[in-house]
C-alpha positions in Angstrom: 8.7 7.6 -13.6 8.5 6.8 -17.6 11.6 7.2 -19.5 12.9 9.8 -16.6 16.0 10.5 -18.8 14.2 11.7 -21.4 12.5 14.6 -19.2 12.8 18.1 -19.0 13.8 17.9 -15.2 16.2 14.8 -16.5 18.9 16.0 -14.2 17.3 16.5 -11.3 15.2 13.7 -11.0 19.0 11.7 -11.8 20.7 13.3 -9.0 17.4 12.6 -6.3 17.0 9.1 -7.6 21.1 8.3 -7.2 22.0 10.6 -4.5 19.3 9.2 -2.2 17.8 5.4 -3.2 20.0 2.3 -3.7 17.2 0.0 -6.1 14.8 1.0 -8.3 11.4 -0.3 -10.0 10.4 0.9 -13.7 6.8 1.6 -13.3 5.6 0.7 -17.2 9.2 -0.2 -19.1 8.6 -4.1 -18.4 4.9 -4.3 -18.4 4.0 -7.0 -20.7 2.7 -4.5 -23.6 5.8 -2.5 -23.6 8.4 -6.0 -23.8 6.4 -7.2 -26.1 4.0 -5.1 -28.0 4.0 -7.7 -31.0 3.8 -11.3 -30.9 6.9 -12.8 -30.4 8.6 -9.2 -31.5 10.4 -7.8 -27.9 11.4 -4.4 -27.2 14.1 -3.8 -24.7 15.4 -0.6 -25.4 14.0 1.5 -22.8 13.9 -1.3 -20.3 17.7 -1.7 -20.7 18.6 2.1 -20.5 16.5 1.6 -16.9 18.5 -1.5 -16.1 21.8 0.3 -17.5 21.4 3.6 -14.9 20.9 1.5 -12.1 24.2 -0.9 -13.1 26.2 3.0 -13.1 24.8 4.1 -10.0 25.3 0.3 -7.9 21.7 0.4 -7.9 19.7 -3.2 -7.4 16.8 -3.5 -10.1 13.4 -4.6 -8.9 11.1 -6.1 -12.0 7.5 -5.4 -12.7 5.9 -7.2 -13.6 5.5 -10.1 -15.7 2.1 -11.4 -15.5 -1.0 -8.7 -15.3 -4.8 -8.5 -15.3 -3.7 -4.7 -17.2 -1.6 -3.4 -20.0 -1.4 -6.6 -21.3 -0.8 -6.0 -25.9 -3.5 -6.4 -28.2 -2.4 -9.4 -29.9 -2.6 -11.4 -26.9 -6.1 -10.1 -25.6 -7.5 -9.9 -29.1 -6.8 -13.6 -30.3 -8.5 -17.2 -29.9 -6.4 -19.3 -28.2 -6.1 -22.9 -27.4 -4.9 -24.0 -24.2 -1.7 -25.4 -25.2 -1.0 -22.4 -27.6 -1.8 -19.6 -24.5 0.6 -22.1 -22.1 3.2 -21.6 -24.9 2.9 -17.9 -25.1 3.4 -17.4 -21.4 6.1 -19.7 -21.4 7.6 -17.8 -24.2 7.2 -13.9 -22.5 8.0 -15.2 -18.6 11.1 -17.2 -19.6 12.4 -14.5 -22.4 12.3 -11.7 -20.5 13.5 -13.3 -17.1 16.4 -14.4 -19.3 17.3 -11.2 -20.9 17.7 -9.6 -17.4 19.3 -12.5 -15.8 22.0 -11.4 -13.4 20.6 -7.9 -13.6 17.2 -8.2 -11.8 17.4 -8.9 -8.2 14.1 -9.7 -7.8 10.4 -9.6 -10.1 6.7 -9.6 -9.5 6.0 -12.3 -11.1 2.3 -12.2 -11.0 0.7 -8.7 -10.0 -2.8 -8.0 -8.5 -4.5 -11.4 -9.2 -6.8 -11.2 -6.0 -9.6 -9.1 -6.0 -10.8 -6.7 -2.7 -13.4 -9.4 -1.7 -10.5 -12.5 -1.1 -11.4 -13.9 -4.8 -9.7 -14.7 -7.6 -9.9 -12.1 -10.4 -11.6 -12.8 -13.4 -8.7 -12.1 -15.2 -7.9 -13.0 -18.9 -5.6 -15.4 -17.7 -7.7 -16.8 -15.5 -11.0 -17.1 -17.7 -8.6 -18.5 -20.8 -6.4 -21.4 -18.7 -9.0 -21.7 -15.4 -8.1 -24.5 -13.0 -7.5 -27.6 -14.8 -5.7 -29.5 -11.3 -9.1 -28.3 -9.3 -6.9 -26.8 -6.4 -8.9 -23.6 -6.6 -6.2 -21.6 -7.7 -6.0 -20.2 -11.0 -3.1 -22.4 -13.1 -1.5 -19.1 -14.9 -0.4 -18.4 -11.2 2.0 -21.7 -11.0 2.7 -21.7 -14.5 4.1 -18.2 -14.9 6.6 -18.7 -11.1 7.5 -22.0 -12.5 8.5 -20.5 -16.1 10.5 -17.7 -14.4 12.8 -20.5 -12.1 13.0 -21.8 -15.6 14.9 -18.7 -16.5 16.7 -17.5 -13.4 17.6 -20.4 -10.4 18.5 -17.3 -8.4 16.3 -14.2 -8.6 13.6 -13.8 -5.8 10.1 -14.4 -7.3 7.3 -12.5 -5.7 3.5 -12.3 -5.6 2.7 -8.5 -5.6 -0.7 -7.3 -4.5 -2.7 -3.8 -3.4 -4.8 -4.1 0.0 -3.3 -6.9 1.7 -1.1 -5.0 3.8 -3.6 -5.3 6.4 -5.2 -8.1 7.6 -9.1 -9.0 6.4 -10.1 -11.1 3.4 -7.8 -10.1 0.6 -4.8 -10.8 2.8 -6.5 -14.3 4.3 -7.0 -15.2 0.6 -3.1 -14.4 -0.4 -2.0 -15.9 2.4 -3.7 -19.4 1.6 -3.0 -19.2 -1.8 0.7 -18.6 -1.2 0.5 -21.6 1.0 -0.8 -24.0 -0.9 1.6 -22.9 -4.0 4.4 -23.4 -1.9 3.2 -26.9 -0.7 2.6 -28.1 -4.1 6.2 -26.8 -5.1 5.7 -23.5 -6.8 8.6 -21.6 -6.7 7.7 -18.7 -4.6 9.6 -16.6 -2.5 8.3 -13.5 -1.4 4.9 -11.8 -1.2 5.2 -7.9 -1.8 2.6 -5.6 0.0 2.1 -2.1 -2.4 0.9 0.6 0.5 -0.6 3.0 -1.4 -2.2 4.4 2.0 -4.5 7.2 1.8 -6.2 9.4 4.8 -2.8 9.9 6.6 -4.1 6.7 8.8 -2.7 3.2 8.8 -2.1 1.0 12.1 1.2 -0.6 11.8 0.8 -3.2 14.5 -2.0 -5.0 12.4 1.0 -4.9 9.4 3.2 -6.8 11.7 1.1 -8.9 12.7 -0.3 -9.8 9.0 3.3 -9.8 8.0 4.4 -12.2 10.1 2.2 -14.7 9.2 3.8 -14.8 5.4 7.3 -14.8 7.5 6.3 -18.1 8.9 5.0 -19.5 5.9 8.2 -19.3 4.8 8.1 -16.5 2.6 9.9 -13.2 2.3 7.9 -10.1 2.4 8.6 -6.9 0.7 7.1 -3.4 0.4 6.9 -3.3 -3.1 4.8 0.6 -4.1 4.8 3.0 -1.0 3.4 6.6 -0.8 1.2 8.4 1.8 -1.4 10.2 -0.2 -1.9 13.9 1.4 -6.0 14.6 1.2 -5.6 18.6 -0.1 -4.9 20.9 1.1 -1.9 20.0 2.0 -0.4 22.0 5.6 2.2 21.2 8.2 0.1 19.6 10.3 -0.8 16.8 7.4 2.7 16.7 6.2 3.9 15.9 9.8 1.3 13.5 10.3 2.5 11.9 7.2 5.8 12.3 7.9 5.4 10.0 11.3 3.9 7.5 8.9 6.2 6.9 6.8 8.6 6.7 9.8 6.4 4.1 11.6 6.7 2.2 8.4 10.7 1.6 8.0 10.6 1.1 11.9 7.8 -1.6 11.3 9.5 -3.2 8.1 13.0 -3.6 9.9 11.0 -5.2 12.9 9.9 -7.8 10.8 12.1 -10.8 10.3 12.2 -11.6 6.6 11.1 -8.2 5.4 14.1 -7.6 2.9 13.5 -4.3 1.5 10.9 -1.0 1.0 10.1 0.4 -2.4 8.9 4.2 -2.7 6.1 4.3 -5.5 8.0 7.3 -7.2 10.9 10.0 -6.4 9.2 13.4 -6.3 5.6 14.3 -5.8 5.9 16.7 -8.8 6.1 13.0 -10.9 3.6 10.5 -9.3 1.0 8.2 -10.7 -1.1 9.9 -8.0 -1.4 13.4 -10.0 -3.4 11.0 -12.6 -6.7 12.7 -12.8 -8.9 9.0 -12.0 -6.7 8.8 -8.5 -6.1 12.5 -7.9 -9.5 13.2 -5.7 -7.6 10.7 -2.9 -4.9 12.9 -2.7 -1.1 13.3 -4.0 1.8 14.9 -2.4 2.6 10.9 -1.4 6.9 11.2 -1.8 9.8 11.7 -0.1 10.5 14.6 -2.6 8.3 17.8 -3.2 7.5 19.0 -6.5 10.8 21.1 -6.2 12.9 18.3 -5.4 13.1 19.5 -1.6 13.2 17.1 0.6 9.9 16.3 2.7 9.7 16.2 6.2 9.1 12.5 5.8 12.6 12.1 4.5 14.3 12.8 7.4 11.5 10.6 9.8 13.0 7.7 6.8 16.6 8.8 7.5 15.9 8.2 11.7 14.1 5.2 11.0 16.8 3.9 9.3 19.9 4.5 11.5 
């Protein structure tokens, strides 16, 4: 949630998100148009107040993201740029904003959502304004904006985050050999981070560990960077057991997996989730751990088993 302090539910939402969770991700406070909404002009003012909570509560901070196809300002969008000039002004945003946060960020999504459903590259910004000069078939924003952000932090975990890859097919196949090859040619990758926004109260885990586990041996961390379990209205018992078993199976499947180093909820409470946005609504809501009173879900306590 946006600025969660700042809500009228302030104190609730603070006493779910530190009684009950141990890291959190801002969902828009580091997004490239909120750090720096002017050229060369940062804002880290709500950013830091996110970074500050989670210092008070012991919380480890999870950054996203630095590098996206979306919400990216006007003045970077809107300009001409030569090639040398655009390398410069994602050198400057990667390396001062990995900077700032250094020794507060445990780990960032470096580059978010640059593979499209069909296993290709994006045709991005980034990609269509810096292409593939070194004609290894993978756009060079990708390498640049991991190798800008070792630049900036030798120790933080840098991760590829993506949507749809969390099962195996083309998008996944396409990560995967991307992820590769980066790492071959000395990219400073660490992790891949799989989002599981799952909708239909369906999802077979066994695929996940099995599509996991070929990033494991790559050499590669894996996370789960954006979960909820979208409830198709109405919602009933019987769906919110059904989704409850999920989000069970889930944990149990992450914790099988060696290298999987940690699970990110997409939100606290159902009553504040991107997936009460009216363009996402019709696939369902009611994703959280939380209801919209800040009662815990019968998928809470299948997390709690899972975890013990």
């Amino acid at each position: 949630m946006n600025n969660f302090w700042a809500a009228p539910d302030a104190a609730e939402y603070t006493r779910a998100l530190s009684g009950h969770f141990n890291a959190l991700t801002p969902e828009n406070q580091m997004k490239p148009d909120s750090l720096q909404p002017r050229r060369d002009t940062f804002q880290f003012g709500p950013a830091d107040r996110f970074v500050a909570f989670a210092k008070e509560h012991r919380m480890a901070v999870h950054g996203h993201t630095l590098v996206w196809h979306q919400q990216n300002p006007d003045w970077l969008e809107g300009a001409s740029w030569t090639r040398p000039e655009l390398i410069s002004a994602l050198s400057n945003h990667v390396t001062t904003i990995v900077a700032h946060f250094k020794e507060d960020i445990a780990l960032w999504d470096v580059v978010n959502e640059a593979m499209g459903d069909n296993g290709k590259f994006r045709d991005s910004f980034w990609k269509k304004s810096l292409g593939d000069d070194n004609h290894d078939g993978i756009p060079d924003y990708i390498d640049l904006a991991f190798r800008f952000a070792r630049q900036a932090d030798r120790d933080c975990i840098l991760v590829y985050n993506d949507y749809g890859a969390e099962h195996s097919g083309a998008k996944a196949d396409a990560i995967l050999k991307m992820t590769r090859e980066l790492k071959r040619g000395g990219t400073p990758i660490d992790a891949v981070g799989f989002q599981f926004h799952i909708k239909g109260l369906r999802f077979d885990f066994d695929d996940f560990r099995k599509n996991a586990r070929r990033f494991t041996s790559a050499g590669l961390k894996v996370f789960i960077t954006e979960a909820d379990f979208a409830i198709p209205p109405p919602v009933t018992p019987e769906k919110l057991a059904a989704q409850s078993k999920l989000c069970g199976e889930m944990v149990r499947a992450a914790r099988a997996i060696s290298g999987c180093a940690g699970v990110f909820w997409w939100g606290v409470t159902d009553r504040h989730s991107w997936l009460n946005m009216p363009e996402f609504v019709k696939g369902g809501a009611d994703g959280l751990l939380f209801d919209r009173e800040y009662t815990p879900k019968p998928c809470y306590r299948a997390v709690q088993e899972a975890l013990r």
